[in-house]
C-alpha positions in Angstrom: 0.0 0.0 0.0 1.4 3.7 -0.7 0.8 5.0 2.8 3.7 4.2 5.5 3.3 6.0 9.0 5.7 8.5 9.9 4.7 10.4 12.9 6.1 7.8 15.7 9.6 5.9 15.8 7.6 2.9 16.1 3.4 1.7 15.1 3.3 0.3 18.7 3.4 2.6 21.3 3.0 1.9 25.0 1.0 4.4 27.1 1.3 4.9 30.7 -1.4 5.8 33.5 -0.7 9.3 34.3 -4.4 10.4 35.7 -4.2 13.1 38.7 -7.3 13.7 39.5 -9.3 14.0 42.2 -12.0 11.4 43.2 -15.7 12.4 44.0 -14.5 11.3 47.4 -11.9 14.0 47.3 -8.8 11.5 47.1 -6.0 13.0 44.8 -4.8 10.1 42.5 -1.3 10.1 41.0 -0.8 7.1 38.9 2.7 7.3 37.9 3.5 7.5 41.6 1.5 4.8 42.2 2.9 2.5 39.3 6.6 3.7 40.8 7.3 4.4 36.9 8.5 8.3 38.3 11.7 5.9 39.8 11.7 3.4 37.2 11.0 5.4 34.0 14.3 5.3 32.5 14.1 1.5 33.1 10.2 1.6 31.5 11.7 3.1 28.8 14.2 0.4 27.7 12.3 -2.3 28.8 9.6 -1.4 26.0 12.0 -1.0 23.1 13.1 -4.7 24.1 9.8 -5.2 22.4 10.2 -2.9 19.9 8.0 0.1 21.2 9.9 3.3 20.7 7.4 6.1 21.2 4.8 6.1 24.5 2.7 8.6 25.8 3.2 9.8 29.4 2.3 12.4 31.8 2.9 15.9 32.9 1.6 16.3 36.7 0.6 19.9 36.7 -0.6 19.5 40.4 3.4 18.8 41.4 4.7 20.9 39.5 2.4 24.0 39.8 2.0 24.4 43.8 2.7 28.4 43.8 0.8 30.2 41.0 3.1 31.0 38.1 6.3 29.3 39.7 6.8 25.3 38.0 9.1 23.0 39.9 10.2 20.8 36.7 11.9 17.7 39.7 8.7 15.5 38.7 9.0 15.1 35.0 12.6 16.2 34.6 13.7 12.7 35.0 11.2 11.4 32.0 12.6 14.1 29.7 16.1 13.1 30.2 15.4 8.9 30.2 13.8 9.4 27.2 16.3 11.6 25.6 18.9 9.0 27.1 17.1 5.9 25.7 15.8 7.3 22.4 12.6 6.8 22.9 10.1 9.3 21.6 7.3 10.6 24.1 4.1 12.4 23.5 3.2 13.8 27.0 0.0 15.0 28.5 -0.5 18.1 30.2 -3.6 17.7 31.5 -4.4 13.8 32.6 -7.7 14.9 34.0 -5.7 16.5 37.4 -4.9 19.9 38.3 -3.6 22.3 40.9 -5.7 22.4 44.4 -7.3 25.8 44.7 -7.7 26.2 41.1 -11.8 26.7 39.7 -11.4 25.0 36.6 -14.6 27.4 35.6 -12.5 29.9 35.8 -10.5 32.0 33.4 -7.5 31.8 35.8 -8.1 28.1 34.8 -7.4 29.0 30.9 -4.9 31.4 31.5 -2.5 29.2 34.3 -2.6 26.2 31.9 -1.9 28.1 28.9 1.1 29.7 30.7 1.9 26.1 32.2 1.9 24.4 28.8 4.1 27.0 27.0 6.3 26.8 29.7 6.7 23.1 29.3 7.1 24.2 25.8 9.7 25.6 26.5 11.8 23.3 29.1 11.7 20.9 26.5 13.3 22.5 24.0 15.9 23.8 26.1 16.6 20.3 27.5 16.4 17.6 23.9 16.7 20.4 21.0 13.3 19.5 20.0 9.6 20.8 20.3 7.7 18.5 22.2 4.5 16.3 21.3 1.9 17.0 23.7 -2.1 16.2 24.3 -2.7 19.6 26.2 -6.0 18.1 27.8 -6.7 14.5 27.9 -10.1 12.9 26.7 -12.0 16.6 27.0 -15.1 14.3 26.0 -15.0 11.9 28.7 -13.4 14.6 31.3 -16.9 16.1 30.7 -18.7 13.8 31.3 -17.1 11.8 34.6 -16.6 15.5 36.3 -19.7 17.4 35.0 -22.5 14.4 34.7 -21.7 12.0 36.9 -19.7 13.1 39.6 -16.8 10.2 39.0 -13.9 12.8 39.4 -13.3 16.6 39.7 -15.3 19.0 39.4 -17.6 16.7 40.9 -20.6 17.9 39.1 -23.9 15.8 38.1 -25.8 17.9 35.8 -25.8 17.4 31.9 -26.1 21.0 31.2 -22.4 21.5 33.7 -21.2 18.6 32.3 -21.2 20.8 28.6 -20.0 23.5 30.7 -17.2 21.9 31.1 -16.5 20.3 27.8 -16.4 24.3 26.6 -13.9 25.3 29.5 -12.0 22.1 28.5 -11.7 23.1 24.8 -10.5 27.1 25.7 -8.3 25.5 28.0 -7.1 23.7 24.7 -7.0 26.1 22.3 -5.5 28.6 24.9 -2.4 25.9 25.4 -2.1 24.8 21.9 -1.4 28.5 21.1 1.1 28.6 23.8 3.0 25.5 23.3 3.4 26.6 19.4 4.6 30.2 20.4 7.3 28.7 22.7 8.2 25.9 20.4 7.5 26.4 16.9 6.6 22.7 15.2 5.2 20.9 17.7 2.7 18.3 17.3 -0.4 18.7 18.9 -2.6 15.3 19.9 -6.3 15.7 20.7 -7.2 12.9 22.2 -11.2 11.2 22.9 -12.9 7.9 22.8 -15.0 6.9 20.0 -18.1 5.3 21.1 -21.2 4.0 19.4 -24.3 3.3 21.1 -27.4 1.8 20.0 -30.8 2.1 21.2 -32.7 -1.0 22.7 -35.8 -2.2 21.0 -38.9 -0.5 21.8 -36.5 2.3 22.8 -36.3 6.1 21.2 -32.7 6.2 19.4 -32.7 10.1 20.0 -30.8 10.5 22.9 -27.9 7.7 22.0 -27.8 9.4 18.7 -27.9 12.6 20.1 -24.8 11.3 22.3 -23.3 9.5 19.5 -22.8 12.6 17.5 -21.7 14.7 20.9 -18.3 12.7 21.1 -17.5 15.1 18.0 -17.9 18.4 19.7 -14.7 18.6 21.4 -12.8 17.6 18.3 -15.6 20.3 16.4 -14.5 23.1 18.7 -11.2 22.7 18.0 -11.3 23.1 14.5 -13.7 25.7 14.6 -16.9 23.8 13.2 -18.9 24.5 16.5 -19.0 27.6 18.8 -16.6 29.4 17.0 -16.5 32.3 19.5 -14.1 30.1 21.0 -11.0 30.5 18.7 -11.3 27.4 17.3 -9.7 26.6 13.7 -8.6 24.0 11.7 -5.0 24.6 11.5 -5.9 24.3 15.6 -6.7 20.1 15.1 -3.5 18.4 14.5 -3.3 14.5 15.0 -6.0 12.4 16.1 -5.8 9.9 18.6 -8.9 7.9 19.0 -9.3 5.7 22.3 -11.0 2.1 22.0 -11.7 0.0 24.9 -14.0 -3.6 24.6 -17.0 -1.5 26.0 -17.1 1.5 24.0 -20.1 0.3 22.1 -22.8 -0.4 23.8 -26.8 -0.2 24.5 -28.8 2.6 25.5 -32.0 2.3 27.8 -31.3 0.5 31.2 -28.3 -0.6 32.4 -25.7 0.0 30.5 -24.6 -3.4 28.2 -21.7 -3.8 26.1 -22.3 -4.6 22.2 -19.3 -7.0 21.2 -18.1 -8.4 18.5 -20.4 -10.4 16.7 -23.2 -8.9 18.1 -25.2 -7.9 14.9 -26.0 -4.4 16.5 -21.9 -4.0 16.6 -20.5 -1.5 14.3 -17.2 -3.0 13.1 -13.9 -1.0 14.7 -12.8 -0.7 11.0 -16.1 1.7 10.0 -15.4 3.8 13.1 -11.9 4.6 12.9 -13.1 5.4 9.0 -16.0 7.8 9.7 -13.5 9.7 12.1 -11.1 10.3 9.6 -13.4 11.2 6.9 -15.3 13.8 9.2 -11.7 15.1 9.8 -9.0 14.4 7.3 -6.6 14.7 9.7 -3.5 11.9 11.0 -5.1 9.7 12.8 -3.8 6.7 15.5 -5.0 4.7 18.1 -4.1 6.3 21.1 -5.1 3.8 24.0 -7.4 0.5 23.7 -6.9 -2.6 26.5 -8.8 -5.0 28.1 -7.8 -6.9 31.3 -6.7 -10.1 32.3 -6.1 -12.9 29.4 -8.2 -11.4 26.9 -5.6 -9.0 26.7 -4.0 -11.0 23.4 -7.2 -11.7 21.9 -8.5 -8.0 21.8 -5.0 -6.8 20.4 -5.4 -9.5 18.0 -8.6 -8.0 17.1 -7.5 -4.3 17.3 -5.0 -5.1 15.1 -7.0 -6.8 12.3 -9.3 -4.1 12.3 -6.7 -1.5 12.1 -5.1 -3.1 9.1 -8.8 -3.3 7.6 -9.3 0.4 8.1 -6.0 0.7 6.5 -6.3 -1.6 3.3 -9.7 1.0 3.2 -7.7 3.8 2.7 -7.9 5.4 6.1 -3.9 6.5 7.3 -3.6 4.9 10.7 -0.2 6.3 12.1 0.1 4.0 15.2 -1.9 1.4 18.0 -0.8 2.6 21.8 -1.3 -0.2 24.4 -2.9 1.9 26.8 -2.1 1.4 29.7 1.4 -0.7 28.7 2.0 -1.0 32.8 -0.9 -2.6 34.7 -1.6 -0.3 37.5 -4.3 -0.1 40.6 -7.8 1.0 39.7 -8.9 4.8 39.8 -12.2 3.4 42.8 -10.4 0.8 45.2 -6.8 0.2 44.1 -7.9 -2.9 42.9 -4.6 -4.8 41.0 -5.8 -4.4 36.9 -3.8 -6.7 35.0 -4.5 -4.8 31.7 -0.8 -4.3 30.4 2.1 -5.4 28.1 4.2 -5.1 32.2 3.2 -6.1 35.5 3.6 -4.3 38.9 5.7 -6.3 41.0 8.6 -5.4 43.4 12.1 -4.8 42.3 13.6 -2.7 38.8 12.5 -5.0 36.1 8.4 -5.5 35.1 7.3 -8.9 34.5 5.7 -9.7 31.4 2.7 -10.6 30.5 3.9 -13.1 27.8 0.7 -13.9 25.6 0.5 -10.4 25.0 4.3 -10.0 24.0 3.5 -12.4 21.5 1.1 -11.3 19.8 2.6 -7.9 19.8 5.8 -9.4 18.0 3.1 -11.2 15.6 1.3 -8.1 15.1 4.4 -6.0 14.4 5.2 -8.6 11.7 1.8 -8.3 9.7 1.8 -4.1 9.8 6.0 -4.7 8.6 4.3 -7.1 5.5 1.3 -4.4 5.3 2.9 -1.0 5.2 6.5 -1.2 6.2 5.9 -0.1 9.8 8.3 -1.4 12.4 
């Protein structure tokens, strides 16, 4: 085929938990602490391109590093800029993984204005440190952020009400657009991710479609904002959506009208991965990649086995996949009870090296081979 991705060192990527928010019970989570990779990163790092990931996504913890207004203490992610300038591995960092600084309203314009100066200032470090400008999602899964802090009270701002919830999603998208502006002024050409599920949801029988298809077409608005198509007051532009990244869990699809039940594959009422990925891109036109999709325990080789067919369908059907992150590539505890999620390529376990979860490694090295026959991808 004529199209061979070029935006990542490597098709695979490996994505670590890097969420910081705060629980509706008011617990701060830090998942990067909590996973130890903050003391193991440079170790994370090589470990992966054992396996032949070169590029992941990782976090920025604004809440660290932001603790006085305006003054940044760069000790937490200094260490992840230099392992991965040490071990060549290409990172595309968050700035916003749903957390942010205590006494901050994220309502607020103060909200826009700190993260916008936070995010060229990060900009910035990272040019002075690798002699590159930096890869960055400024905020993580506005969509879903939207709807966990604004709807259904699952994280900060703790909100339950729909109308808050696309309060939020607008706050969110300034927040955005106010970064992405700053990041490119401190850093000219660097890539900008906007990252958000893509869901599809299907009415039950008997059931009125409307509000699922009224929801279906509302995981666009973020991305819509962005470029300008909705609420243009905003600032919103084309030029202003970069890369896509599209996130894809086992449960993404599902039915609408009780309690809430996944539509898998082979269900007849399941719209094939393939068709998704293509609608995005043709709504869009822009690159395009697979920015986190997992499952847990041993189904974790058969749904990358799956991911992967699909992708390469989507591909042979003209859409320009640029990459599949395993997200998360480090199982980690759970966001609600700290539950052990065995969802990823490594394991938690005491001591400097991860173990593996070997079904998985093998059908990553299997999957690497197809995309290498496909497209030339490594």
């Amino acid at each position: 085929m004529a199209f061979r991705p070029s935006l990542f060192q490597s098709f695979f990527l490996g994505g670590f938990e890097c969420s910081t928010h705060r629980r509706g019970d008011g617990r701060r989570l830090d998942l990067i602490r909590s996973t130890r990779h903050d003391d193991l990163v440079a170790q994370d790092y090589r470990q992966l391109a054992g396996y032949g990931i070169r590029a992941v996504r990782d976090g920025v913890r604004w809440h660290l590093i932001e603790t006085t207004p305006g003054h940044y203490d760069w000790s937490s992610v200094l260490p992840a800029i230099r392992a991965a300038r040490e071990t060549g591995t290409q990172v595309a960092w968050d700035l916003c993984h749903y957390g942010w600084p205590d006494g901050l309203d994220v309502y607020s314009a103060a909200f826009v204005d700190r993260f916008a100066a936070f995010a060229g200032a990060f900009a910035r470090l990272h040019l002075e440190e690798t002699g590159v400008a930096p890869m960055v999602c400024p905020v993580n899964e506005i969509s879903f952020f939207a709807w966990a802090g604004g709807e259904a009270g699952l994280m900060n701002p703790g909100d339950r009400d729909p109308e808050r919830s696309g309060e939020l999603k607008t706050q969110l998208v300034r927040a955005t657009l106010a970064g992405t502006r700053s990041v490119r002024e401190a850093a000219p050409g660097a890539r900008i991710l906007a990252i958000d599920p893509i869901i599809n949801i299907v009415a039950r029988e008997g059931e009125d479609p409307a509000e699922g298809e009224a929801r279906n077409e509302g995981q666009f608005h973020a991305w819509d904002m962005i470029a300008g198509r909705l609420a243009p007051e905003l600032g919103g532009a084309p030029d202003m959506l970069d890369i896509l990244g599209v996130n894809y869990y086992w449960n993404n699809q599902w039915l609408h009208g009780g309690p809430r039940e996944p539509l898998l594959p082979g269900d007849p009422r399941h719209t094939p991965l393939r068709d998704l990925l293509a609608g995005t891109h043709a709504r869009y036109g822009r690159p395009i990649f697979m920015a986190e999709t997992s499952i847990e325990g041993d189904e974790r080789a058969p749904w990358f086995r799956y991911v992967g067919e699909e992708v390469r369908a989507a591909m042979r059907a003209g859409v320009p996949m640029e990459g599949v992150c395993i997200y998360p590539v480090l199982s980690h505890p759970g966001w609600d009870n700290d539950r052990y999620c065995p969802n990823g390529l490594l394991e938690l376990q005491e001591g400097d090296e991860r173990p593996v979860h070997e079904p998985l490694a093998a059908e990553l090295a299997g999957q690497r081979a197809l995309f290498r026959a496909l497209c030339g991808a490594s």
